[in-house]
N, CA, C and O atoms as a GROMACS GRO file, in nm:
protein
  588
    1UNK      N    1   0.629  -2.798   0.459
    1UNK     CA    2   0.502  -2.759   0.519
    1UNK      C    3   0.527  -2.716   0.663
    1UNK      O    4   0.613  -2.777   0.726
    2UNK      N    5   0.456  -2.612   0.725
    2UNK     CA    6   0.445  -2.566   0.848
    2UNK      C    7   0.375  -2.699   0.944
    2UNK      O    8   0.330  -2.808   0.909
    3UNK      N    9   0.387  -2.646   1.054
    3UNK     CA   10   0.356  -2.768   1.141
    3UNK      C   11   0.233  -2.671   1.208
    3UNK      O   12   0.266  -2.560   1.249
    4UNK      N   13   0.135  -2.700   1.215
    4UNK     CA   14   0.029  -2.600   1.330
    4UNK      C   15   0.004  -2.711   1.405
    4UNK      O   16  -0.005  -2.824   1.356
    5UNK      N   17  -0.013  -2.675   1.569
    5UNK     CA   18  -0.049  -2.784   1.661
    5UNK      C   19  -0.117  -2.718   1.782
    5UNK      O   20  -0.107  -2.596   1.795
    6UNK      N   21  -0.178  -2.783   1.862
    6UNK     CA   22  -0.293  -2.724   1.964
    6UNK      C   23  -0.143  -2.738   2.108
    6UNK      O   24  -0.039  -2.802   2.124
    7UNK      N   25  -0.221  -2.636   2.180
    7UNK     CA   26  -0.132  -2.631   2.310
    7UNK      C   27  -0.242  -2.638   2.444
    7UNK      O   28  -0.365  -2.643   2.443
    8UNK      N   29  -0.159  -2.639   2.545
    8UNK     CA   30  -0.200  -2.689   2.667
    8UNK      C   31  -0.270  -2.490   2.708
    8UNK      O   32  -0.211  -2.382   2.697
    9UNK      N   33  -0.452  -2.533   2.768
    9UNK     CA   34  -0.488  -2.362   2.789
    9UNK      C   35  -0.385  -2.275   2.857
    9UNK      O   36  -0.372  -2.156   2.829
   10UNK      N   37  -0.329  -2.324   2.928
   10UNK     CA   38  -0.236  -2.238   3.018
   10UNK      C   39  -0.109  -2.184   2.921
   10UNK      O   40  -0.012  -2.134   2.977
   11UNK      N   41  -0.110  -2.192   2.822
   11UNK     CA   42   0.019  -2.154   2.721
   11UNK      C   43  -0.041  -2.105   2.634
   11UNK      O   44  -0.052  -2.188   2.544
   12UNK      N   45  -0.116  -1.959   2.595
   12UNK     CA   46  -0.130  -1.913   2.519
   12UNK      C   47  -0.041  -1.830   2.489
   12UNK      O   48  -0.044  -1.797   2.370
   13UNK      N   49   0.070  -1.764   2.574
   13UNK     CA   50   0.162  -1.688   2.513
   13UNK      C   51   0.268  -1.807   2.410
   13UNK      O   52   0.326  -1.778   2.306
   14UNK      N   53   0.269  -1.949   2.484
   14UNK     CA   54   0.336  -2.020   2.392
   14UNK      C   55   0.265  -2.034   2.260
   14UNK      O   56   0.338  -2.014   2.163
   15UNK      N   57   0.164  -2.059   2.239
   15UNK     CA   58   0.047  -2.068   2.121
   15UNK      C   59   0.082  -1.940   2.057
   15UNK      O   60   0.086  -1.947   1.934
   16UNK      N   61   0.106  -1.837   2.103
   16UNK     CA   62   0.065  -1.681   2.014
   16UNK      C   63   0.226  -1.689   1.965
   16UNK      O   64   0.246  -1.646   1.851
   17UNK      N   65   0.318  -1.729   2.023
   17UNK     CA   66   0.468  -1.742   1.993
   17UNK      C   67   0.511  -1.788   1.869
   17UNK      O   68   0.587  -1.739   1.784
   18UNK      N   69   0.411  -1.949   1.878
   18UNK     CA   70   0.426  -2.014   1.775
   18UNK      C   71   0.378  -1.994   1.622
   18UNK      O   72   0.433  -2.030   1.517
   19UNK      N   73   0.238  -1.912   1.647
   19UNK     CA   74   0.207  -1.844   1.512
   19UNK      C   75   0.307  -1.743   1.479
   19UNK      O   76   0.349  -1.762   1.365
   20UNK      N   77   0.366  -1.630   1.543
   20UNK     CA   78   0.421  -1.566   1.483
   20UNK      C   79   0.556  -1.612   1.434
   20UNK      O   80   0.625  -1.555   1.350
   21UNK      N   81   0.584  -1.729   1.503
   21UNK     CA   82   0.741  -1.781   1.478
   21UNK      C   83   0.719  -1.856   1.330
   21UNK      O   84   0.814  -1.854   1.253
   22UNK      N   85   0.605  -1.918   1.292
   22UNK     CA   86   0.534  -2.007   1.134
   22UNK      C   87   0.528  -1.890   1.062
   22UNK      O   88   0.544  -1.922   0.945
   23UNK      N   89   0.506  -1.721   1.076
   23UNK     CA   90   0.514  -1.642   1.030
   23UNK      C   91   0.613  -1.576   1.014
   23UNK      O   92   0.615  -1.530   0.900
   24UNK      N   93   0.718  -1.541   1.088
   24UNK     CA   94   0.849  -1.513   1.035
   24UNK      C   95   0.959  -1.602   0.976
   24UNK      O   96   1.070  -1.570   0.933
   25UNK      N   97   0.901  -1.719   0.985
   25UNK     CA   98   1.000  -1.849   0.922
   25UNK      C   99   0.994  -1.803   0.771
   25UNK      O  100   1.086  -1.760   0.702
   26UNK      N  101   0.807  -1.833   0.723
   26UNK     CA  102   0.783  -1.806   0.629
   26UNK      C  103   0.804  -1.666   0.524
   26UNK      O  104   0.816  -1.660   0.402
   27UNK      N  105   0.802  -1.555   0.636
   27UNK     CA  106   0.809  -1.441   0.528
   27UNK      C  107   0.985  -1.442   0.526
   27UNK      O  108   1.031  -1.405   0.417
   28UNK      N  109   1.073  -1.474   0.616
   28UNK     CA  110   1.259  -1.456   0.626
   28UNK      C  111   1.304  -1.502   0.503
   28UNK      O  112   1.304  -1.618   0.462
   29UNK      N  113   1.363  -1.353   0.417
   29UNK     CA  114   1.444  -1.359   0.266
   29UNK      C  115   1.362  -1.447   0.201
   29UNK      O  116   1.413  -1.536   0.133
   30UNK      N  117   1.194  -1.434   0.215
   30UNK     CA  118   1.138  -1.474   0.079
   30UNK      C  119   1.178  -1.417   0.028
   30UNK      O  120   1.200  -1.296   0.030
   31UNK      N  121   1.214  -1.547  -0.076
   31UNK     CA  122   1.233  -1.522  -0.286
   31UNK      C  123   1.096  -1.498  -0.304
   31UNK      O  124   1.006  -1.504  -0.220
   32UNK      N  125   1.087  -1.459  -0.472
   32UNK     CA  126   1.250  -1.330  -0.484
   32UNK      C  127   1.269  -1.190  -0.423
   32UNK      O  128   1.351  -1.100  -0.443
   33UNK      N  129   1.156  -1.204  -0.334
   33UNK     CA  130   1.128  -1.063  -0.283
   33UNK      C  131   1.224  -1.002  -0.225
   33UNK      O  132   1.239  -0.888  -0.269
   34UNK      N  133   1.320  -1.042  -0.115
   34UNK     CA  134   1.461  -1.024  -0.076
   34UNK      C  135   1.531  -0.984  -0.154
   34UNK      O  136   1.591  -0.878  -0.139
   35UNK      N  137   1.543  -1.070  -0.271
   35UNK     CA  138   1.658  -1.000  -0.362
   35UNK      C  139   1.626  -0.878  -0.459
   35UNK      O  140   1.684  -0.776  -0.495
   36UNK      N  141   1.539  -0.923  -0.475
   36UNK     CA  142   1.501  -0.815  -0.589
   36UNK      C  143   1.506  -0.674  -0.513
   36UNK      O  144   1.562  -0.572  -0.554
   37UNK      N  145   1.447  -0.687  -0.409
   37UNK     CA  146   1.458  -0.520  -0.333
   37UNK      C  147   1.574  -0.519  -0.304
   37UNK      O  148   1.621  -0.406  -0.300
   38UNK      N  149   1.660  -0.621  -0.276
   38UNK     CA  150   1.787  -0.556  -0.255
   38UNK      C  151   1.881  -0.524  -0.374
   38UNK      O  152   1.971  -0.441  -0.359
   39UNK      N  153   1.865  -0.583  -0.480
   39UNK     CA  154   1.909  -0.569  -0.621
   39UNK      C  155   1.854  -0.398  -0.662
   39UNK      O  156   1.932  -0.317  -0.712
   40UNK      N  157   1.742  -0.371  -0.637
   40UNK     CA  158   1.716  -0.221  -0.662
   40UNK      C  159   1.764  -0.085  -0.558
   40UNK      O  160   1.774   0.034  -0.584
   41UNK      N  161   1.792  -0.165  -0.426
   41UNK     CA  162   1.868  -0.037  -0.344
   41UNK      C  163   1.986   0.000  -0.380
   41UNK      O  164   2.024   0.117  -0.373
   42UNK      N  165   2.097  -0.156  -0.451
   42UNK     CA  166   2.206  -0.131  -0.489
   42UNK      C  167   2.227  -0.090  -0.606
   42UNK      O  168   2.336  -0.092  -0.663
   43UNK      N  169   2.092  -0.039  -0.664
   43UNK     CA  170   2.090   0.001  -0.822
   43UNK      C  171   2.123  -0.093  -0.897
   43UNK      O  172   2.141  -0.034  -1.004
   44UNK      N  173   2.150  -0.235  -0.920
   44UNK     CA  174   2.116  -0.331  -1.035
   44UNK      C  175   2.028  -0.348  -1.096
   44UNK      O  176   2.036  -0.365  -1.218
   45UNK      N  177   1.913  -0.350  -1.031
   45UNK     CA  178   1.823  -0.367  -1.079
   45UNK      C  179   1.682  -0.279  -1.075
   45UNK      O  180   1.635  -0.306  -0.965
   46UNK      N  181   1.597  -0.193  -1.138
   46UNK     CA  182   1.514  -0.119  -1.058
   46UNK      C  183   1.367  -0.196  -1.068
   46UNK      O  184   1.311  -0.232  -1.171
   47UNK      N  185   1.319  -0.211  -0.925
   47UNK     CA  186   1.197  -0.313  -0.892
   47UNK      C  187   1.065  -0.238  -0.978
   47UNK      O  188   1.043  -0.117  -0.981
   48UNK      N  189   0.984  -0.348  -1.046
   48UNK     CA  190   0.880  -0.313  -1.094
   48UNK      C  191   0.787  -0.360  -1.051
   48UNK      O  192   0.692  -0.283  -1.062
   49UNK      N  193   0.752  -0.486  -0.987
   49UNK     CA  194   0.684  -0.560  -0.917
   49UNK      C  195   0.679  -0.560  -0.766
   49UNK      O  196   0.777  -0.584  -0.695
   50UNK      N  197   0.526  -0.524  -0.710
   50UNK     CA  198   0.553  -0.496  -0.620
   50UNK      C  199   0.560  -0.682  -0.512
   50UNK      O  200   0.520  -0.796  -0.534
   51UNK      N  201   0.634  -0.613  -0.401
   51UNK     CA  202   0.697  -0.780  -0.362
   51UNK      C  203   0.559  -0.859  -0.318
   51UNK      O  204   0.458  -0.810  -0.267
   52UNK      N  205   0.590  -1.012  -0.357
   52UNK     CA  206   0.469  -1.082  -0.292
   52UNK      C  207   0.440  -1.058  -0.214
   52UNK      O  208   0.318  -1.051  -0.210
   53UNK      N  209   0.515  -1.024  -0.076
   53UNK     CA  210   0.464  -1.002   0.046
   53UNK      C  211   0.432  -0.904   0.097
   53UNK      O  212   0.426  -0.899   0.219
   54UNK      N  213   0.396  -0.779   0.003
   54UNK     CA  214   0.287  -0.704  -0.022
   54UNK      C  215   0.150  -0.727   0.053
   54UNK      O  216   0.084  -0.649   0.121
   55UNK      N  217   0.121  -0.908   0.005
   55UNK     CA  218  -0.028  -0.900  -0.040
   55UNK      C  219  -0.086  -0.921   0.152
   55UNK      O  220  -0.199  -0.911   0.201
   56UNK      N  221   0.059  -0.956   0.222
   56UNK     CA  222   0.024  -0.993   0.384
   56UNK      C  223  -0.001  -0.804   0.461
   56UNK      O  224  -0.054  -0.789   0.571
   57UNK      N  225   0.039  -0.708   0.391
   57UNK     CA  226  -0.038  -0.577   0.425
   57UNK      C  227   0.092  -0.479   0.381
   57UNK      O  228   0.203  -0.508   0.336
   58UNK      N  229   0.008  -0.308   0.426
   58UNK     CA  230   0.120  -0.243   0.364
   58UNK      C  231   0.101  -0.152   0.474
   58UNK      O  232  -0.004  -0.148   0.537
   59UNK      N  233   0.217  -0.064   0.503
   59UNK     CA  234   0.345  -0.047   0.447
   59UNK      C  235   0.468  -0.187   0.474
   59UNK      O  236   0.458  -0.268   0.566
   60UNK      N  237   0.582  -0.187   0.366
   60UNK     CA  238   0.639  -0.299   0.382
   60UNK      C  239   0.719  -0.239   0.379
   60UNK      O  240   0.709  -0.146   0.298
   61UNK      N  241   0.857  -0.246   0.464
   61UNK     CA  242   0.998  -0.191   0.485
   61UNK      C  243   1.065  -0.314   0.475
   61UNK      O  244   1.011  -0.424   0.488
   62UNK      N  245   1.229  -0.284   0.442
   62UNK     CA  246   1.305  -0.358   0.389
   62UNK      C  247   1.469  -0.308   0.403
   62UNK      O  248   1.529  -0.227   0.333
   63UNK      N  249   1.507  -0.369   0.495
   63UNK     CA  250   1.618  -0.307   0.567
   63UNK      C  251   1.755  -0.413   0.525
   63UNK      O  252   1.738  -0.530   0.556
   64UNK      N  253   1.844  -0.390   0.479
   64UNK     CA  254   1.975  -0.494   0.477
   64UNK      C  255   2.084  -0.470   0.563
   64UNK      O  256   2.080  -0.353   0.601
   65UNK      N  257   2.170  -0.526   0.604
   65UNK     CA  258   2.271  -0.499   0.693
   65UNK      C  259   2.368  -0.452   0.572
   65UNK      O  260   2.412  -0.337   0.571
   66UNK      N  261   2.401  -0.544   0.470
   66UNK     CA  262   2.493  -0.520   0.376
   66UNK      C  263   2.474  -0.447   0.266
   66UNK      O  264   2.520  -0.492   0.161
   67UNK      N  265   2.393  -0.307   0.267
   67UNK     CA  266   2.369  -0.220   0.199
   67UNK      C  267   2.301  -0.116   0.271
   67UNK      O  268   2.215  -0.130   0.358
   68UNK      N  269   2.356   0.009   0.217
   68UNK     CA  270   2.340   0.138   0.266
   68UNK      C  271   2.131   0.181   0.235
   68UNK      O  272   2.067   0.165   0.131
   69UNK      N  273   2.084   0.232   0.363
   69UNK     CA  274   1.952   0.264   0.284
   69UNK      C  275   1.853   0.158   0.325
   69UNK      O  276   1.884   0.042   0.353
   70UNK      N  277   1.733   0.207   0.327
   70UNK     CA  278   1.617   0.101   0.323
   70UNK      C  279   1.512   0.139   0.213
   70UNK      O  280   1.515   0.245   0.150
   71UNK      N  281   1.413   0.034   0.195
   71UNK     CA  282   1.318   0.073   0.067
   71UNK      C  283   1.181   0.037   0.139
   71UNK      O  284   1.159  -0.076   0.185
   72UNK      N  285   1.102   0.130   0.145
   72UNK     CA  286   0.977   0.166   0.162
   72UNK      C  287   0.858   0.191   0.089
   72UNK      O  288   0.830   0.306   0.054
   73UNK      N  289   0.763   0.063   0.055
   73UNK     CA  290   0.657   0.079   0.016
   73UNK      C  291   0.553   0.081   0.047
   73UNK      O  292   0.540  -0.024   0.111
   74UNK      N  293   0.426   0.150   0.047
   74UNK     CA  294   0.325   0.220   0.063
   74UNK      C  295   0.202   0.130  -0.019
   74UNK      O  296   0.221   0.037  -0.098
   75UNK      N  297   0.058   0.194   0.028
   75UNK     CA  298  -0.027   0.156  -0.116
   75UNK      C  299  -0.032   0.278  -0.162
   75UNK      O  300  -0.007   0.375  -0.091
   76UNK      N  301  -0.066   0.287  -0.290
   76UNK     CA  302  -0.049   0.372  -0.375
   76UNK      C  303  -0.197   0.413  -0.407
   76UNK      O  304  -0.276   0.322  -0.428
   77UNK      N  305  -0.246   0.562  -0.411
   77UNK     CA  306  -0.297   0.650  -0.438
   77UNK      C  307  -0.320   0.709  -0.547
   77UNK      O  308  -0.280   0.825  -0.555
   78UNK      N  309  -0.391   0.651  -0.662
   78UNK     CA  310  -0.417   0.710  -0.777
   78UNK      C  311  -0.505   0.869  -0.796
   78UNK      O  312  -0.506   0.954  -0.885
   79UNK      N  313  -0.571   0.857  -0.672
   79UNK     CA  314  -0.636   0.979  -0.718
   79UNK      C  315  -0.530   1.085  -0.692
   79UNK      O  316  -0.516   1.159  -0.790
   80UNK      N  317  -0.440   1.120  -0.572
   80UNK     CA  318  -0.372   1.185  -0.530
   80UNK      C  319  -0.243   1.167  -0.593
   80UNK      O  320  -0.157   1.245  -0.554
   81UNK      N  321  -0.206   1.076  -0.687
   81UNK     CA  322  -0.078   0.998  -0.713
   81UNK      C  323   0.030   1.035  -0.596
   81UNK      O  324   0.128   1.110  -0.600
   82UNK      N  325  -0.025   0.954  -0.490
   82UNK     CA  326   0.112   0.959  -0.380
   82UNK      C  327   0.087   0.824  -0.290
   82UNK      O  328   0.010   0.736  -0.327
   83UNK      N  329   0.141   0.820  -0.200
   83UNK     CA  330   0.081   0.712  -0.104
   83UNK      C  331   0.014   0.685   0.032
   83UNK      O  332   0.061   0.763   0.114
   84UNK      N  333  -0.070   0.610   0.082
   84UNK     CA  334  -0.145   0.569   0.207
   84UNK      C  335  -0.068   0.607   0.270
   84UNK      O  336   0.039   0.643   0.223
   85UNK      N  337  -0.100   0.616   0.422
   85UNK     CA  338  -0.002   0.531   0.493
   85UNK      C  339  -0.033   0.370   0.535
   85UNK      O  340   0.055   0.310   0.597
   86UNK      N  341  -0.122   0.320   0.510
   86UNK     CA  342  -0.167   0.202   0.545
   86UNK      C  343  -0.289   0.097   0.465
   86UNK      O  344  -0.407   0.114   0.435
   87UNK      N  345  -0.214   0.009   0.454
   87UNK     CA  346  -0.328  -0.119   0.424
   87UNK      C  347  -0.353  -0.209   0.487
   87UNK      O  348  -0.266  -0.292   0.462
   88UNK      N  349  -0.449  -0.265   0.586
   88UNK     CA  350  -0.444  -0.360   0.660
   88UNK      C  351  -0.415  -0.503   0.569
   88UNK      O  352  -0.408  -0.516   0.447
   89UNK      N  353  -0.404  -0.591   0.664
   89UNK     CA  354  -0.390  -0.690   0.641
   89UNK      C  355  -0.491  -0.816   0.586
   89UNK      O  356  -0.439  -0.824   0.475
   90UNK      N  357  -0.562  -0.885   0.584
   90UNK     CA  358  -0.654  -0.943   0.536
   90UNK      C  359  -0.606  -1.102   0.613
   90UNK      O  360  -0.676  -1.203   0.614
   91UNK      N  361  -0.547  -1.095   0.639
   91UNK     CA  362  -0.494  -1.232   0.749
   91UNK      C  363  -0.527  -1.191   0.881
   91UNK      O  364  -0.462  -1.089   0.902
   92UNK      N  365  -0.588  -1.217   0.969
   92UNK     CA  366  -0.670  -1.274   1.069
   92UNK      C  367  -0.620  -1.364   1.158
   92UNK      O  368  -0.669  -1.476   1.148
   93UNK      N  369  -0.513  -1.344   1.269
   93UNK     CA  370  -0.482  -1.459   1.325
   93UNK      C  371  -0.519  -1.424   1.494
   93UNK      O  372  -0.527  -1.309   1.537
   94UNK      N  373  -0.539  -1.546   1.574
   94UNK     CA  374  -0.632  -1.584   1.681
   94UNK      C  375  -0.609  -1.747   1.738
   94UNK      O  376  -0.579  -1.853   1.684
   95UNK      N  377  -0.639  -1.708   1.861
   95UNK     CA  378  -0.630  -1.833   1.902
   95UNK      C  379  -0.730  -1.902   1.966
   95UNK      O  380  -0.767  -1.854   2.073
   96UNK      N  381  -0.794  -2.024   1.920
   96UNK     CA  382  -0.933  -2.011   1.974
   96UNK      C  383  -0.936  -2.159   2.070
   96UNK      O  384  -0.896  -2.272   2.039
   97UNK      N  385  -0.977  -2.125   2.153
   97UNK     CA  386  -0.985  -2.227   2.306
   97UNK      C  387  -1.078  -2.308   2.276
   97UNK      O  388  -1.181  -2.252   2.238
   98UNK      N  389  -1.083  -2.469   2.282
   98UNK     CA  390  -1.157  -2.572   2.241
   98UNK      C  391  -1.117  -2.695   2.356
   98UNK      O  392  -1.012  -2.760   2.349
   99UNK      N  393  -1.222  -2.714   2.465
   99UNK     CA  394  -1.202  -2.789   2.577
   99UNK      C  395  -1.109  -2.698   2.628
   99UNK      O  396  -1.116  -2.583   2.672
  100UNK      N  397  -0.985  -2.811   2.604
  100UNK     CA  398  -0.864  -2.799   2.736
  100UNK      C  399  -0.765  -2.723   2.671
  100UNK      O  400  -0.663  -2.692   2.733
  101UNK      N  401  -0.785  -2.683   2.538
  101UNK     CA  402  -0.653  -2.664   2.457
  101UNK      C  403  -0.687  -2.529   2.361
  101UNK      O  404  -0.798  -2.482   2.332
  102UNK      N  405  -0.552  -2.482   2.322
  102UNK     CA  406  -0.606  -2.345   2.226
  102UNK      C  407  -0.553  -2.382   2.091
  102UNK      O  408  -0.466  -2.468   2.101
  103UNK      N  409  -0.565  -2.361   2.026
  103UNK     CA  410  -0.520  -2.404   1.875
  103UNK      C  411  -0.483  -2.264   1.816
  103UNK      O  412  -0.520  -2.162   1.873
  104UNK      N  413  -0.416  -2.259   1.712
  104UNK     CA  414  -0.393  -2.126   1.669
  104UNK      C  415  -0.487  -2.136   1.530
  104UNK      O  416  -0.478  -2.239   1.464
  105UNK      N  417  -0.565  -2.043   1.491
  105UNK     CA  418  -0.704  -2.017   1.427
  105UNK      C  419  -0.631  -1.897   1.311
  105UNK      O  420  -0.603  -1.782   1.345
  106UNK      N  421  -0.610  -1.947   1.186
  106UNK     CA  422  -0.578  -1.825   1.058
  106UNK      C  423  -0.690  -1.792   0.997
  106UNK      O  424  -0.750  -1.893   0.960
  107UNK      N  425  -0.739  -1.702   0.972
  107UNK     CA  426  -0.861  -1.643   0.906
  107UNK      C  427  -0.842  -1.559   0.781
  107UNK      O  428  -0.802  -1.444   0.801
  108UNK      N  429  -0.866  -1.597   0.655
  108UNK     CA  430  -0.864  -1.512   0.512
  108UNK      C  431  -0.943  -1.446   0.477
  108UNK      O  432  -0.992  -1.488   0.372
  109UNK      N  433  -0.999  -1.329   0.524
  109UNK     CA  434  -1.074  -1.243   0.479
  109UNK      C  435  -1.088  -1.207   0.367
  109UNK      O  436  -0.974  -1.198   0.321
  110UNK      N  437  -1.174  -1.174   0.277
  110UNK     CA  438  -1.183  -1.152   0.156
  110UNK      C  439  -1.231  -0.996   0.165
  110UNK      O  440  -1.319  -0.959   0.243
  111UNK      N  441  -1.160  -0.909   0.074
  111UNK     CA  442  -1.146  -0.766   0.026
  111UNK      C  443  -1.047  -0.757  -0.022
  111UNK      O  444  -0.978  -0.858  -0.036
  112UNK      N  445  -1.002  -0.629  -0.068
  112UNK     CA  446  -0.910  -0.581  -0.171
  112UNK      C  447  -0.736  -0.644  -0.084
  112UNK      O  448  -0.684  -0.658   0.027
  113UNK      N  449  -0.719  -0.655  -0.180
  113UNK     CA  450  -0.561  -0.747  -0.100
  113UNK      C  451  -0.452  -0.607  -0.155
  113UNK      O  452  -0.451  -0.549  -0.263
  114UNK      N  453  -0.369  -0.586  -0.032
  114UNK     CA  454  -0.260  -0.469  -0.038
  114UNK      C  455  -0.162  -0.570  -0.164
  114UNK      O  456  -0.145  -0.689  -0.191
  115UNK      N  457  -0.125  -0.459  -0.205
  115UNK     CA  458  -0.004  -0.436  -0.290
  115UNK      C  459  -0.087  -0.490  -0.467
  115UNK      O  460  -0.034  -0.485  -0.578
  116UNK      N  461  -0.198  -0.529  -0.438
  116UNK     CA  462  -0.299  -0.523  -0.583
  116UNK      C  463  -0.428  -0.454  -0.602
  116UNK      O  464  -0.497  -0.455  -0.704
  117UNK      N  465  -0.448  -0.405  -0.508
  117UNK     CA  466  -0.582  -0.328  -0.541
  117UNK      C  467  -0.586  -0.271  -0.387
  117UNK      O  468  -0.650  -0.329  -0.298
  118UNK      N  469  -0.523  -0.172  -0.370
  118UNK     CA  470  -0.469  -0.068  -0.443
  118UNK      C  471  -0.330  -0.103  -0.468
  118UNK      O  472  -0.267  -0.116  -0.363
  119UNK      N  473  -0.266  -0.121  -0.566
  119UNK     CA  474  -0.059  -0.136  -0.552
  119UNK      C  475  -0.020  -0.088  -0.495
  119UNK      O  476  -0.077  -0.021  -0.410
  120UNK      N  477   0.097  -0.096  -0.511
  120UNK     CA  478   0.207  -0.079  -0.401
  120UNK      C  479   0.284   0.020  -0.503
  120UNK      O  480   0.284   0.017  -0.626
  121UNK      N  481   0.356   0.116  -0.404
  121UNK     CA  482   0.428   0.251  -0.446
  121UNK      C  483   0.538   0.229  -0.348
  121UNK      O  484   0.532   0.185  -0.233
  122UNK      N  485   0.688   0.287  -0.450
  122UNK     CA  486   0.798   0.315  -0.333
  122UNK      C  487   0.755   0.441  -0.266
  122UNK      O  488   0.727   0.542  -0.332
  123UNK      N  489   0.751   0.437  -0.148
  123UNK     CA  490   0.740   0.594  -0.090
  123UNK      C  491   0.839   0.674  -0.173
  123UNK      O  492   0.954   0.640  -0.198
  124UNK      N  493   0.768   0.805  -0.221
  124UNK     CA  494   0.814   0.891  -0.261
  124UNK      C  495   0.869   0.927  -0.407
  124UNK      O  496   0.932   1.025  -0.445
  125UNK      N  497   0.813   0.787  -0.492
  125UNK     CA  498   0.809   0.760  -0.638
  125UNK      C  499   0.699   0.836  -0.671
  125UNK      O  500   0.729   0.941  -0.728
  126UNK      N  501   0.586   0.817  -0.654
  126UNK     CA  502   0.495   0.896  -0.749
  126UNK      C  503   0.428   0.817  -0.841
  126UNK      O  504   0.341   0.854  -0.920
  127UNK      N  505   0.481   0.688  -0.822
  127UNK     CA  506   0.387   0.545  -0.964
  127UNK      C  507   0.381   0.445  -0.868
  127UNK      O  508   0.445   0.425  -0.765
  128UNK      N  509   0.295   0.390  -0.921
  128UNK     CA  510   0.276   0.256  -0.896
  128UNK      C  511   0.328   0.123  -0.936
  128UNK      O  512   0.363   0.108  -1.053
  129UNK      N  513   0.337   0.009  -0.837
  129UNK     CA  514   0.444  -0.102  -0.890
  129UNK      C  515   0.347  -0.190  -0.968
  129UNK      O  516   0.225  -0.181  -0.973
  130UNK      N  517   0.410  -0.258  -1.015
  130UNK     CA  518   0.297  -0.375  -1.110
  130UNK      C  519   0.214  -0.462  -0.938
  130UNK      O  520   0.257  -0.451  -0.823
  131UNK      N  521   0.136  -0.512  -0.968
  131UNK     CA  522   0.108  -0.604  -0.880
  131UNK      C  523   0.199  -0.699  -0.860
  131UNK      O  524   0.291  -0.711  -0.941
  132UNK      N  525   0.188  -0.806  -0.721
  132UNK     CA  526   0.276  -0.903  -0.744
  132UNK      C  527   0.293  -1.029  -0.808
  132UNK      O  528   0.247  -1.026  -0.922
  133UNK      N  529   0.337  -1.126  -0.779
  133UNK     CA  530   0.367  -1.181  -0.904
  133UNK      C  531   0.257  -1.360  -0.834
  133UNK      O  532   0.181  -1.449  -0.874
  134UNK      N  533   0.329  -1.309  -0.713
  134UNK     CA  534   0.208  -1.429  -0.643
  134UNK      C  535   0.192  -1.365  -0.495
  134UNK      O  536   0.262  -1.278  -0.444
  135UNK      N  537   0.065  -1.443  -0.433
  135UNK     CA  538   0.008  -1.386  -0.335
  135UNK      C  539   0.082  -1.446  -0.204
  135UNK      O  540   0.020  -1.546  -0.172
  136UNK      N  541   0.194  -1.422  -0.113
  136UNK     CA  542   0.276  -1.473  -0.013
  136UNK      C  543   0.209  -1.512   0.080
  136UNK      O  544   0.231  -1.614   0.144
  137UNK      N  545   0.081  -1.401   0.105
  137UNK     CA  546  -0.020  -1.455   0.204
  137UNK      C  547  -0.060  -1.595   0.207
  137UNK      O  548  -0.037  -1.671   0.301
  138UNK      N  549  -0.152  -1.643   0.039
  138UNK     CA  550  -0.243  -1.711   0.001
  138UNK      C  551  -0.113  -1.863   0.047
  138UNK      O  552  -0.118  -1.955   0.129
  139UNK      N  553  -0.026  -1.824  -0.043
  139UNK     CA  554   0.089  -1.927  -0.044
  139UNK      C  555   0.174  -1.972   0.129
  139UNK      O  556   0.237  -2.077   0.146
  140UNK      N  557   0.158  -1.883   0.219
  140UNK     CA  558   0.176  -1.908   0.353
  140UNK      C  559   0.085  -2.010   0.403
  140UNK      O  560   0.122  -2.118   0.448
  141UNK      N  561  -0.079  -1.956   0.392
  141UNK     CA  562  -0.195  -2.026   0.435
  141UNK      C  563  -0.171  -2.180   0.373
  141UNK      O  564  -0.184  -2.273   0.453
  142UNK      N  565  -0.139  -2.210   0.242
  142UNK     CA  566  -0.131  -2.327   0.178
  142UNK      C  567  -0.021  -2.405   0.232
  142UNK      O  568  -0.029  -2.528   0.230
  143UNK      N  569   0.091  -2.341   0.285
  143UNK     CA  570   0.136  -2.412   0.355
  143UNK      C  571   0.118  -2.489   0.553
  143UNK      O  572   0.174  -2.573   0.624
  144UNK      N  573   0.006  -2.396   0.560
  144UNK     CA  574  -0.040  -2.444   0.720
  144UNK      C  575  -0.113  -2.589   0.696
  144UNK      O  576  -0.115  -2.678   0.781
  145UNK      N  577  -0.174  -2.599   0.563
  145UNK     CA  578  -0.285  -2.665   0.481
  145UNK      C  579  -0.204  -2.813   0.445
  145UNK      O  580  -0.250  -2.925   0.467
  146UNK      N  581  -0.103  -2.789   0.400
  146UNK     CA  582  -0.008  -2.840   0.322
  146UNK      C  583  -0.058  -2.861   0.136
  146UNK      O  584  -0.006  -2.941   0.059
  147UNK      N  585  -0.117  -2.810   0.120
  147UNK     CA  586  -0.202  -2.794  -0.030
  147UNK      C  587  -0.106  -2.723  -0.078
  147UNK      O  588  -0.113  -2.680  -0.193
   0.00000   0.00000   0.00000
């Protein structure tokens, strides 16, 4: 479980630090999303699912040191069959000042969640990926929760 904790008002750059640092802990070489995109740059495998962490917004890039190439997905465009350039995010983060202290404040907006409505497309495929398989967002938040 993530640790969320309130800070002293005068440290909001430490407060804003700390959310994004609970946020890159969490999304760094998520399974299976890591592999699998990297299993399809090196041609083992070709990705059908678009990655959980999709559902935290789009476009999602995916860069390896130990393979040539990056993989770029989009939301995908049925009427046009091509892709966005953008899906926002539906995560909401803020820090909200209470007395003496700021707490860091996650907010789940409800609307269409990227990489399932609309899916997710490799740039420059022309189809769409399956949805994902679970929501990385939903499953991040559950861990601030510990649920």
């Amino acid at each position: 479980m993530l640790q969320t904790r309130s800070f002293p008002r005068a440290q909001w750059d430490a407060a804003l630090a700390h959310m994004g640092a609970q946020m890159q802990t969490f999304r760094l070489r998520y399974a299976p999303d890591y592999q699998d995109v990297k299993d399809h740059l090196l041609g083992a495998r070709p990705i059908q699912f678009a990655p959980n962490r999709a559902s935290f917004g789009l476009p999602l890039s995916f860069r390896y040191s130990s393979a040539r190439g990056n993989v770029n997905l989009a939301p995908y465009n049925e009427e046009g069959r091509t892709t966005n350039e953008r899906h926002g995010s539906l995560l909401h983060l803020r820090l909200a000042a209470i007395q003496d202290k700021v707490h860091p404040l996650y907010v789940r907006m409800d609307g269409a969640v990227p990489g399932a409505d609309p899916p997710a497309a490799l740039r420059g495929q022309g189809r769409p990926l399956r949805e994902f398989r679970e929501s990385a967002m939903d499953k991040f938040l559950a861990t601030l929760t510990g649920k």
